[in-house]
N, CA, C and O atoms as a GROMACS GRO file, in nm:
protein
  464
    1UNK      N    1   0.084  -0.117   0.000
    1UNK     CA    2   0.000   0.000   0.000
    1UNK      C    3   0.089   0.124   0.000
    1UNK      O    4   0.196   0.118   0.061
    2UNK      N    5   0.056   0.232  -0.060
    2UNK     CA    6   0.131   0.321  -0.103
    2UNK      C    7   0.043   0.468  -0.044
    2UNK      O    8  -0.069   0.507  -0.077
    3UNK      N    9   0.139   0.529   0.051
    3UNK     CA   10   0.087   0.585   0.136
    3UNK      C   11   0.083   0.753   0.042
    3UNK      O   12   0.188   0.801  -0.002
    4UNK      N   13  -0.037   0.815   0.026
    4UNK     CA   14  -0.065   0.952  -0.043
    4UNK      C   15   0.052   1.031   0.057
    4UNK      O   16   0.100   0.999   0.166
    5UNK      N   17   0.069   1.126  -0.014
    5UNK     CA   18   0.149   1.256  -0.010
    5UNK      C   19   0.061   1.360  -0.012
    5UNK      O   20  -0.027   1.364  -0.098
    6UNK      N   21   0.077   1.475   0.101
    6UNK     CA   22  -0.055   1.552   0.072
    6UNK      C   23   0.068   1.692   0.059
    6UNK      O   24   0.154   1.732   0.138
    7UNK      N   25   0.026   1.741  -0.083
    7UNK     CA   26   0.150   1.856  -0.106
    7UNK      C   27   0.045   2.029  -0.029
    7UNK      O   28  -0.066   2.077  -0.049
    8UNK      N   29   0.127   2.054   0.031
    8UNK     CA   30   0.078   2.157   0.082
    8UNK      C   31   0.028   2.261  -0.061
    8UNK      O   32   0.086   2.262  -0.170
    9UNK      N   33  -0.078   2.331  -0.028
    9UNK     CA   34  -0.117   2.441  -0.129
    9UNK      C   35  -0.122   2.558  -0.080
    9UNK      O   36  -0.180   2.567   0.028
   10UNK      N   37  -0.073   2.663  -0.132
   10UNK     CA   38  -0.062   2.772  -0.067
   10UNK      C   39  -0.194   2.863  -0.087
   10UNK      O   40  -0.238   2.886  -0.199
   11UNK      N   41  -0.254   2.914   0.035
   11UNK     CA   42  -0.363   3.000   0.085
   11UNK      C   43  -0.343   3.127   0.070
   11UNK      O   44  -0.237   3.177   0.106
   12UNK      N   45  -0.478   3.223  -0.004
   12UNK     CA   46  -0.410   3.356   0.004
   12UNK      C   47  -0.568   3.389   0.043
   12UNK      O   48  -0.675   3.354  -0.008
   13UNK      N   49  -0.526   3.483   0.171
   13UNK     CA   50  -0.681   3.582   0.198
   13UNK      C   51  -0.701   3.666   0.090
   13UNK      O   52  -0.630   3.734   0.016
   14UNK      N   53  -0.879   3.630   0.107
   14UNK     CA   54  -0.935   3.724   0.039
   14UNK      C   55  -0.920   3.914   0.092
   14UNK      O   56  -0.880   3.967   0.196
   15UNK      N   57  -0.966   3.962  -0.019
   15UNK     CA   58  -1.018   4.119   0.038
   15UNK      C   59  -1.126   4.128   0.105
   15UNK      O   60  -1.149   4.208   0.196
   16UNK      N   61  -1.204   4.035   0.056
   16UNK     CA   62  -1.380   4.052   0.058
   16UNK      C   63  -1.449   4.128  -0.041
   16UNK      O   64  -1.552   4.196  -0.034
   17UNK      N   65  -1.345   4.095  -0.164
   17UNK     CA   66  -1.387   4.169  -0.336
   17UNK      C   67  -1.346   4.076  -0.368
   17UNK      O   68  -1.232   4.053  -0.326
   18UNK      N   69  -1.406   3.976  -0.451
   18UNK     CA   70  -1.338   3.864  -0.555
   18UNK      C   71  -1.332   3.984  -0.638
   18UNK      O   72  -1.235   4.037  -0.584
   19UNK      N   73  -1.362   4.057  -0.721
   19UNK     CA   74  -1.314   4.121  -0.777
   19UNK      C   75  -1.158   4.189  -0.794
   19UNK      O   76  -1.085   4.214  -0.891
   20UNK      N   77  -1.144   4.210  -0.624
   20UNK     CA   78  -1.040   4.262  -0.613
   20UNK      C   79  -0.888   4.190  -0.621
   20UNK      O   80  -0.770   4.224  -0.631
   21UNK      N   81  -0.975   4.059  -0.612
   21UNK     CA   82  -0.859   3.947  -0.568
   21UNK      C   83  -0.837   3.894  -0.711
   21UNK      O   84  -0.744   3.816  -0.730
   22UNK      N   85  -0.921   3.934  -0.818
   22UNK     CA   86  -0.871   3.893  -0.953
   22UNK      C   87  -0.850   3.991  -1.006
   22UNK      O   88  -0.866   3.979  -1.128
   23UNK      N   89  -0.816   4.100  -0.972
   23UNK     CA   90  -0.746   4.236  -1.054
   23UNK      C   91  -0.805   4.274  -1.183
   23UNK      O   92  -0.752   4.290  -1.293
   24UNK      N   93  -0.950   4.287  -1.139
   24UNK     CA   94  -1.063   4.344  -1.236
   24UNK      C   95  -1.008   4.461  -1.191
   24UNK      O   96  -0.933   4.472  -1.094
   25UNK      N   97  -1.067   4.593  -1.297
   25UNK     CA   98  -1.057   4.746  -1.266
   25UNK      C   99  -1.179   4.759  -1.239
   25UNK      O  100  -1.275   4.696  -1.283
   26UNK      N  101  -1.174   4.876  -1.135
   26UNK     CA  102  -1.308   4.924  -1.109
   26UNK      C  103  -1.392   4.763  -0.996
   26UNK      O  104  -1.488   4.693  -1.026
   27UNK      N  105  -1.342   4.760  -0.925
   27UNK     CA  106  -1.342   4.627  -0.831
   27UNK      C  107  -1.510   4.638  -0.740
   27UNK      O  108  -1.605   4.559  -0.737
   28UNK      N  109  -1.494   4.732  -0.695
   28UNK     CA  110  -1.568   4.780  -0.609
   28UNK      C  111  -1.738   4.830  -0.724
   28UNK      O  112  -1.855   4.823  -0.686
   29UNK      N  113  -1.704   4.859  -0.812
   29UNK     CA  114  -1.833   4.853  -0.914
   29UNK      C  115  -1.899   4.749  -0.938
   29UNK      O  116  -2.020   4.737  -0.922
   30UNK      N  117  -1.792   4.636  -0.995
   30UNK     CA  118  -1.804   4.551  -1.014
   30UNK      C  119  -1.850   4.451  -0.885
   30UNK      O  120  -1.916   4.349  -0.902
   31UNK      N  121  -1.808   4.493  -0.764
   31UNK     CA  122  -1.901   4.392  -0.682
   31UNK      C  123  -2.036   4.470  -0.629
   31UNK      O  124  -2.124   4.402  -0.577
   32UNK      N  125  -2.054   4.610  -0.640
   32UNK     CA  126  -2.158   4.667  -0.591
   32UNK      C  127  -2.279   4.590  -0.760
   32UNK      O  128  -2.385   4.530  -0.748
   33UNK      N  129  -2.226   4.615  -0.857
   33UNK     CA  130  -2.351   4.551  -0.978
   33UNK      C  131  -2.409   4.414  -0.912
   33UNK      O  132  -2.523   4.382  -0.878
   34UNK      N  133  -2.251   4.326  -0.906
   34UNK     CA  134  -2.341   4.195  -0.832
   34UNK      C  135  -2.409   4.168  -0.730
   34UNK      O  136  -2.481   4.068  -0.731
   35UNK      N  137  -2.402   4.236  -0.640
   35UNK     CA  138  -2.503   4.246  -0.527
   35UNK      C  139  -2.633   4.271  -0.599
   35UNK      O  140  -2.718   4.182  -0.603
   36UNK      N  141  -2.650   4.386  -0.654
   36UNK     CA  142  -2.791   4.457  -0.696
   36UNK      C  143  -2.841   4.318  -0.763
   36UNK      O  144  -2.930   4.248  -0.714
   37UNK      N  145  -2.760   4.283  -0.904
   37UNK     CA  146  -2.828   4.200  -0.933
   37UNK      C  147  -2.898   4.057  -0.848
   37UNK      O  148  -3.002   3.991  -0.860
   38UNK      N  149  -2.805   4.054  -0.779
   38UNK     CA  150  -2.859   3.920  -0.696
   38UNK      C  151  -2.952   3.944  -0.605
   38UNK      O  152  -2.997   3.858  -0.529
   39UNK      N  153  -3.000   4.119  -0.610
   39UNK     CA  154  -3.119   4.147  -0.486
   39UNK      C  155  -3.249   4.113  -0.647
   39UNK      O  156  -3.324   4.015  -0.645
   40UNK      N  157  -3.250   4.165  -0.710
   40UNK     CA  158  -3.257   4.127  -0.891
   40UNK      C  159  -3.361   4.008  -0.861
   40UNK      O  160  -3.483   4.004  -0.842
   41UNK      N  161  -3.253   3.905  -0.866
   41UNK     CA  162  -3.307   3.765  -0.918
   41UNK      C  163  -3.340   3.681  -0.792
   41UNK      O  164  -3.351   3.559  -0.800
   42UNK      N  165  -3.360   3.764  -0.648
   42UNK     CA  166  -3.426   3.748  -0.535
   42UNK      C  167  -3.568   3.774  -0.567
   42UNK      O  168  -3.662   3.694  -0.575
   43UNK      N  169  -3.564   3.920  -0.587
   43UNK     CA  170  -3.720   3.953  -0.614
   43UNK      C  171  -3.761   3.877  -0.708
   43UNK      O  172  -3.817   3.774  -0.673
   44UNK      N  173  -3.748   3.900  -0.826
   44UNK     CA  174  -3.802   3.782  -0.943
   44UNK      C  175  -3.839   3.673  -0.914
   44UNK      O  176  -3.950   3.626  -0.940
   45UNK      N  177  -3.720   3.604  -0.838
   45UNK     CA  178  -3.749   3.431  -0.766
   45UNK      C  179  -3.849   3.451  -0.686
   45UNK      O  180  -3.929   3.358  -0.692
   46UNK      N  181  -3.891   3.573  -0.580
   46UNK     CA  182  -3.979   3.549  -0.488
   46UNK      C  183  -4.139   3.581  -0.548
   46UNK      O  184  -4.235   3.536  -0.485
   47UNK      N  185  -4.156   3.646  -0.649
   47UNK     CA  186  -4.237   3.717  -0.734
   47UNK      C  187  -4.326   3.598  -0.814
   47UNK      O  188  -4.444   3.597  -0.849
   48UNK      N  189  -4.219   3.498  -0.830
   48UNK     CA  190  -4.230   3.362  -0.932
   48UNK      C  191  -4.222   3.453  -1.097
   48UNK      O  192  -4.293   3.409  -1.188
   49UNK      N  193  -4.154   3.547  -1.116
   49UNK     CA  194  -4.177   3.576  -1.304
   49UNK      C  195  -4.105   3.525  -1.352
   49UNK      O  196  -3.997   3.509  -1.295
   50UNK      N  197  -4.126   3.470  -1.487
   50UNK     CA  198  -4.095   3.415  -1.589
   50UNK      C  199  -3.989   3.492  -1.622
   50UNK      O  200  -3.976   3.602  -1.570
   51UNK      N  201  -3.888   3.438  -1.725
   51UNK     CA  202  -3.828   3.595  -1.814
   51UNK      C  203  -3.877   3.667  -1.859
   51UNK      O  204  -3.852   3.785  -1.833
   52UNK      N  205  -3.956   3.635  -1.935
   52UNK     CA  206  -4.057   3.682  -2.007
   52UNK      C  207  -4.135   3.790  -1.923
   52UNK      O  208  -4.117   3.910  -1.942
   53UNK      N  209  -4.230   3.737  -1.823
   53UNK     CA  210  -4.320   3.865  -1.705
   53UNK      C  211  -4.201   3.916  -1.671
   53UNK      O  212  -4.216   4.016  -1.741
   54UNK      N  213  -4.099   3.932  -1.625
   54UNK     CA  214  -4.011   3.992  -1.568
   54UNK      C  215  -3.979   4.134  -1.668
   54UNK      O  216  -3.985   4.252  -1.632
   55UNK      N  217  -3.942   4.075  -1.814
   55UNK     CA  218  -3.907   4.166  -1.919
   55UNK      C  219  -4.051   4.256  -1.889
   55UNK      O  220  -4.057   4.366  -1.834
   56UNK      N  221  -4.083   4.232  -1.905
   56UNK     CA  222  -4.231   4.333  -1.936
   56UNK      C  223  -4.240   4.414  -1.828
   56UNK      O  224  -4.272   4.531  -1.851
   57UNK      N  225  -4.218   4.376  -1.700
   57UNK     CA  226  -4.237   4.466  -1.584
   57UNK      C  227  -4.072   4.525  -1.549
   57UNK      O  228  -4.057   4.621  -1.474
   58UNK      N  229  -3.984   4.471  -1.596
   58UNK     CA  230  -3.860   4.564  -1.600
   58UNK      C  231  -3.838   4.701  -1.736
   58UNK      O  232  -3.769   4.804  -1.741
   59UNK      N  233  -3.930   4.639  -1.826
   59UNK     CA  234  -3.905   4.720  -1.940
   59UNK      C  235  -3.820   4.684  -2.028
   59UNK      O  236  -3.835   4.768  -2.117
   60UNK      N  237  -3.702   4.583  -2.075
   60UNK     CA  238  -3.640   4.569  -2.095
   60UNK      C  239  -3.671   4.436  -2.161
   60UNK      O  240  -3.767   4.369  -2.123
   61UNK      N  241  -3.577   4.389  -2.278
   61UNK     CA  242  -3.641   4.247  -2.387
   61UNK      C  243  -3.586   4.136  -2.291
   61UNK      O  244  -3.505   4.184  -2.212
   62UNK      N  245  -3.609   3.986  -2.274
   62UNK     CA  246  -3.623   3.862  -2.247
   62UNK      C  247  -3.470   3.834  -2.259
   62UNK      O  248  -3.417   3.766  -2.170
   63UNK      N  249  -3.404   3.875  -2.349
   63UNK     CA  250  -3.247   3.826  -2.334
   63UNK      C  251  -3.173   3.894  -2.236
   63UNK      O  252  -3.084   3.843  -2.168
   64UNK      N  253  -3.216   4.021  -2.229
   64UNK     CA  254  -3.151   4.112  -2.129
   64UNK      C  255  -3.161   4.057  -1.964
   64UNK      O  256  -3.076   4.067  -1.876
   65UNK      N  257  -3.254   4.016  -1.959
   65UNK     CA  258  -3.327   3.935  -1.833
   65UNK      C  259  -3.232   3.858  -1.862
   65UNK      O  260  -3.130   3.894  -1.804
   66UNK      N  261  -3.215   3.758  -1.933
   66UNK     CA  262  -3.160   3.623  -1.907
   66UNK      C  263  -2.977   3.702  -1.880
   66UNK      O  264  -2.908   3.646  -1.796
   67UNK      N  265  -2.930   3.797  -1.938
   67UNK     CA  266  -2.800   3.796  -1.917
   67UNK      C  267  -2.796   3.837  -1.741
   67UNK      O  268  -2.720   3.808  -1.648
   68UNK      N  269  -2.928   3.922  -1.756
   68UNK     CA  270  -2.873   3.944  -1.577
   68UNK      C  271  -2.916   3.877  -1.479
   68UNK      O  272  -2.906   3.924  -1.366
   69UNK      N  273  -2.972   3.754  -1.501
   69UNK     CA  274  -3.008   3.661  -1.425
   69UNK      C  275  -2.861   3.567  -1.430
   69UNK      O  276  -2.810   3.530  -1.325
   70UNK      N  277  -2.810   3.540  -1.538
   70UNK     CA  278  -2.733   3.499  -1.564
   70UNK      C  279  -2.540   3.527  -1.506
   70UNK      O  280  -2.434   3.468  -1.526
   71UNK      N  281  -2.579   3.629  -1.442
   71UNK     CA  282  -2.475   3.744  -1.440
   71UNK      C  283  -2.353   3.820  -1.528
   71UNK      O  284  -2.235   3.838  -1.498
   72UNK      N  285  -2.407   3.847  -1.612
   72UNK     CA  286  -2.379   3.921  -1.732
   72UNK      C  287  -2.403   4.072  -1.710
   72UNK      O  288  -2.488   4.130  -1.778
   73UNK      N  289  -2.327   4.136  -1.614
   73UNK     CA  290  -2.355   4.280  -1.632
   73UNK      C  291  -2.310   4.337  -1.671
   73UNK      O  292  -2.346   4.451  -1.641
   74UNK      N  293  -2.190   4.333  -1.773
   74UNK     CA  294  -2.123   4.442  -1.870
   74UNK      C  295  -2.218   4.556  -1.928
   74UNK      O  296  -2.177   4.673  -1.926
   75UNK      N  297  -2.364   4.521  -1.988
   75UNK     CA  298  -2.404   4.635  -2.010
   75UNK      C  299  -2.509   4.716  -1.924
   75UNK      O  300  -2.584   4.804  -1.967
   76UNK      N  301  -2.499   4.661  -1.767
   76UNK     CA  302  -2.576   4.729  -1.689
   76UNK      C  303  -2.463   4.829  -1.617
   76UNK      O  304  -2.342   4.810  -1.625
   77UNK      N  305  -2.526   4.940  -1.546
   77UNK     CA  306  -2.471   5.002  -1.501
   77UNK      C  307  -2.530   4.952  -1.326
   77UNK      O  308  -2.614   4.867  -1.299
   78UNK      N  309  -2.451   5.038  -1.232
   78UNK     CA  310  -2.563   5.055  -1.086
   78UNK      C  311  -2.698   5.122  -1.054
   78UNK      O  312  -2.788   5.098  -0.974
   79UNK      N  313  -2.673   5.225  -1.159
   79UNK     CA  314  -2.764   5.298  -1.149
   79UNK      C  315  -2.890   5.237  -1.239
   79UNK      O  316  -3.007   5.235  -1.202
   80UNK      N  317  -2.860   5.208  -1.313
   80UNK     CA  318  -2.958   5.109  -1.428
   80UNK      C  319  -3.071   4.976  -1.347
   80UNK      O  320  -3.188   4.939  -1.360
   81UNK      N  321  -2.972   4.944  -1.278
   81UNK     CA  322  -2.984   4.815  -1.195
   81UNK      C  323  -3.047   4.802  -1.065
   81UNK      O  324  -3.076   4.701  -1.000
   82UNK      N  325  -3.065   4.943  -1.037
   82UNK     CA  326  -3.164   5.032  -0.917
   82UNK      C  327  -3.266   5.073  -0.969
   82UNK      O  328  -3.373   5.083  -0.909
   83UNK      N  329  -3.250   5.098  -1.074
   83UNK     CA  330  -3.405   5.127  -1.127
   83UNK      C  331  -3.508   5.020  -1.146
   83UNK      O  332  -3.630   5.010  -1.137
   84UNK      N  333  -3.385   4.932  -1.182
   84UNK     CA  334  -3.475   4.788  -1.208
   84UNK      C  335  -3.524   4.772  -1.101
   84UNK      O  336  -3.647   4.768  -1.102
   85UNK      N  337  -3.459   4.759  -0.976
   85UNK     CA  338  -3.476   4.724  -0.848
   85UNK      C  339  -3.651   4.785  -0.826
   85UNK      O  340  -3.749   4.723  -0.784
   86UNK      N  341  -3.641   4.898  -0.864
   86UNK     CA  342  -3.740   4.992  -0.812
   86UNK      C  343  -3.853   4.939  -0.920
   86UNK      O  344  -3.972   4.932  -0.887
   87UNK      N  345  -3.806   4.902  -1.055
   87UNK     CA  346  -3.955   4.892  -1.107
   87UNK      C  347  -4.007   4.725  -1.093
   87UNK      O  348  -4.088   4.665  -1.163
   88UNK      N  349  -3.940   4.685  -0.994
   88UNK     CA  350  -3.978   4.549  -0.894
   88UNK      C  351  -4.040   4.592  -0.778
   88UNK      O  352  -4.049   4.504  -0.693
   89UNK      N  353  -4.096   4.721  -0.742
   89UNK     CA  354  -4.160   4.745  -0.600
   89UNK      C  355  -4.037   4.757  -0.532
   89UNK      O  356  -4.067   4.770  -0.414
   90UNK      N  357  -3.956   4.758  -0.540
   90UNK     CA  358  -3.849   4.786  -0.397
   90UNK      C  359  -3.794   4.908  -0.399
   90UNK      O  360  -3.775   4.966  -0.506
   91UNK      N  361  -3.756   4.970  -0.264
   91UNK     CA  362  -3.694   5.071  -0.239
   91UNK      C  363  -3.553   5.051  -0.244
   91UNK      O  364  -3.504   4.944  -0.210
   92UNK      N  365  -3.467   5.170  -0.295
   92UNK     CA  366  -3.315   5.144  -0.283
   92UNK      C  367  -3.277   5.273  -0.217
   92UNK      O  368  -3.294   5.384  -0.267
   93UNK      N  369  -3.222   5.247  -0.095
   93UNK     CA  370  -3.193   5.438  -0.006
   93UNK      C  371  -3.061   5.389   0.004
   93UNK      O  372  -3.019   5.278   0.037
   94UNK      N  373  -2.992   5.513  -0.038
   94UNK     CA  374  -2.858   5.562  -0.101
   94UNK      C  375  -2.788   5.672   0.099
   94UNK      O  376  -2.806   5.787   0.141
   95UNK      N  377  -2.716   5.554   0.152
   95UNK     CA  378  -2.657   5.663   0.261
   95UNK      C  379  -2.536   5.699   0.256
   95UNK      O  380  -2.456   5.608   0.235
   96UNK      N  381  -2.473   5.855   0.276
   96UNK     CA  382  -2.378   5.872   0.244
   96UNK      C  383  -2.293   5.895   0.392
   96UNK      O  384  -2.370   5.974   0.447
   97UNK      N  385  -2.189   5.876   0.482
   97UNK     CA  386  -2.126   5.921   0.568
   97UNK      C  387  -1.981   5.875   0.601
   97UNK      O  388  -1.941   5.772   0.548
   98UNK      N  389  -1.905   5.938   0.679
   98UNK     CA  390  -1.780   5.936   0.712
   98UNK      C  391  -1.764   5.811   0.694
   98UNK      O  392  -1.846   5.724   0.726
   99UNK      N  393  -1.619   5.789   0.623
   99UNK     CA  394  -1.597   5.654   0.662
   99UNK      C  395  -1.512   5.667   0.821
   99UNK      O  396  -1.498   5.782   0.863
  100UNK      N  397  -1.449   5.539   0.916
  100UNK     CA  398  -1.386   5.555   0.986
  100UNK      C  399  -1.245   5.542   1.011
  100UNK      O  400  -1.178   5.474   0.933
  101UNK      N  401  -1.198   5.592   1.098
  101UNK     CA  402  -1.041   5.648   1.089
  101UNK      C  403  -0.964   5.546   1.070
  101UNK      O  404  -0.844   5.572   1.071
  102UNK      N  405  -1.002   5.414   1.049
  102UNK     CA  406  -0.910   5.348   1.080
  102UNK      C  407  -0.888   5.233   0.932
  102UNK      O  408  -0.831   5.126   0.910
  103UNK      N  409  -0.982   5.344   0.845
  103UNK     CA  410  -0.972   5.232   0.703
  103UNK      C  411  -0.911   5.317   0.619
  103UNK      O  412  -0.950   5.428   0.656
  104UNK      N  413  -0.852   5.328   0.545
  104UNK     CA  414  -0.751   5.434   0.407
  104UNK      C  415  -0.842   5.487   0.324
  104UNK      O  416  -0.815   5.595   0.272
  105UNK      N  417  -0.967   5.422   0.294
  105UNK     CA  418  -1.014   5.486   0.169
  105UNK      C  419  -1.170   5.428   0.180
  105UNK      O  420  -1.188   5.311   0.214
  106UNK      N  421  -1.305   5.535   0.143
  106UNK     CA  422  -1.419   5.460   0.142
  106UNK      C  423  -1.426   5.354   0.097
  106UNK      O  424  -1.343   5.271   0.061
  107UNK      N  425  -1.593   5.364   0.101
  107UNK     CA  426  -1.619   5.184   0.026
  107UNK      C  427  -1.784   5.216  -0.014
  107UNK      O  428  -1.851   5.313   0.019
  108UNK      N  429  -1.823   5.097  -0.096
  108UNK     CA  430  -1.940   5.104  -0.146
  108UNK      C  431  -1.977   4.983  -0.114
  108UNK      O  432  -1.909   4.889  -0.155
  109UNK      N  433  -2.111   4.955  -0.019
  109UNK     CA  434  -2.156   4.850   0.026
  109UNK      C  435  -2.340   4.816  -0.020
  109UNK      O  436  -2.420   4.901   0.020
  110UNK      N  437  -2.401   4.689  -0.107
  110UNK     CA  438  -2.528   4.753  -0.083
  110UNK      C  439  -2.540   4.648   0.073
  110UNK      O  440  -2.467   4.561   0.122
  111UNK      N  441  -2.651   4.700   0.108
  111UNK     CA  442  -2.694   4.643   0.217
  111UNK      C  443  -2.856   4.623   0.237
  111UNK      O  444  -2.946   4.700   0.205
  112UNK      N  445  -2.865   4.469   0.312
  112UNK     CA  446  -3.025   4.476   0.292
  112UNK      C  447  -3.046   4.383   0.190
  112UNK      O  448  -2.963   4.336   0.112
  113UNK      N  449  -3.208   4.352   0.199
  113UNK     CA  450  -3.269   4.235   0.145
  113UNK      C  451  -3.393   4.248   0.041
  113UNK      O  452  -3.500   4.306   0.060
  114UNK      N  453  -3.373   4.216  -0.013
  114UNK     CA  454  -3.491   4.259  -0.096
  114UNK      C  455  -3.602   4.171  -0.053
  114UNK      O  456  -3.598   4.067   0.011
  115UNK      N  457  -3.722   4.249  -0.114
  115UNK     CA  458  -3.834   4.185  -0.048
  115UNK      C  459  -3.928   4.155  -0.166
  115UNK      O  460  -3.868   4.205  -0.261
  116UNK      N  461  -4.035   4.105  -0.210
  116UNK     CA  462  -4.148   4.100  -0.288
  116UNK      C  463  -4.282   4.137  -0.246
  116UNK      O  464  -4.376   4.128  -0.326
   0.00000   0.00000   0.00000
């Protein structure tokens, strides 16, 4: 019997941005879109719409749905993606304040759950 070898692999902490940790630009955009969307395809899921009902009550055609269900947001913006939010019945409140002394540079967080 031939005893396995377990080769060590080396561990690297995250940021708490996969984005950041794969050296996308614009990191912090890019994880604030995916949040929204995934508050997105919360509501939808809880709503039960189709792509299809969804398109119609987002405004937007059936493929577009599927890319951002899909997570395909290259051609959404945040702001785009809040609106959607909103023409799903949900509120999106925007707070702005100090960050604290002990971090280098703001941050953009969404926070909160979407509801149906």
């Amino acid at each position: 019997m031939v005893k396995a070898r377990h080769a060590r692999i080396p561990v690297t902490a995250s940021s708490g941005n996969v984005f950041a940790d794969i050296g996308l630009p614009e990191p912090e955009e890019e994880l604030t879109k995916a949040q929204l969307a995934s508050h997105i395809r919360q509501v939808i899921r809880r709503q039960r719409l189709t792509q299809v009902a969804a398109a119609a009550v987002l405004g937007i055609d059936q493929p577009k749905v599927s890319a951002l269900l899909n997570g395909r947001l290259a051609n959404f913006s945040s702001e785009r993606l809040m609106r959607l939010l909103t023409a799903l019945g949900q509120d999106v409140d925007i707070t702005v304040r100090a960050k604290p002394r002990n971090r280098a540079h703001g941050r953009i967080r969404v926070i909160g759950e979407a509801h149906a």
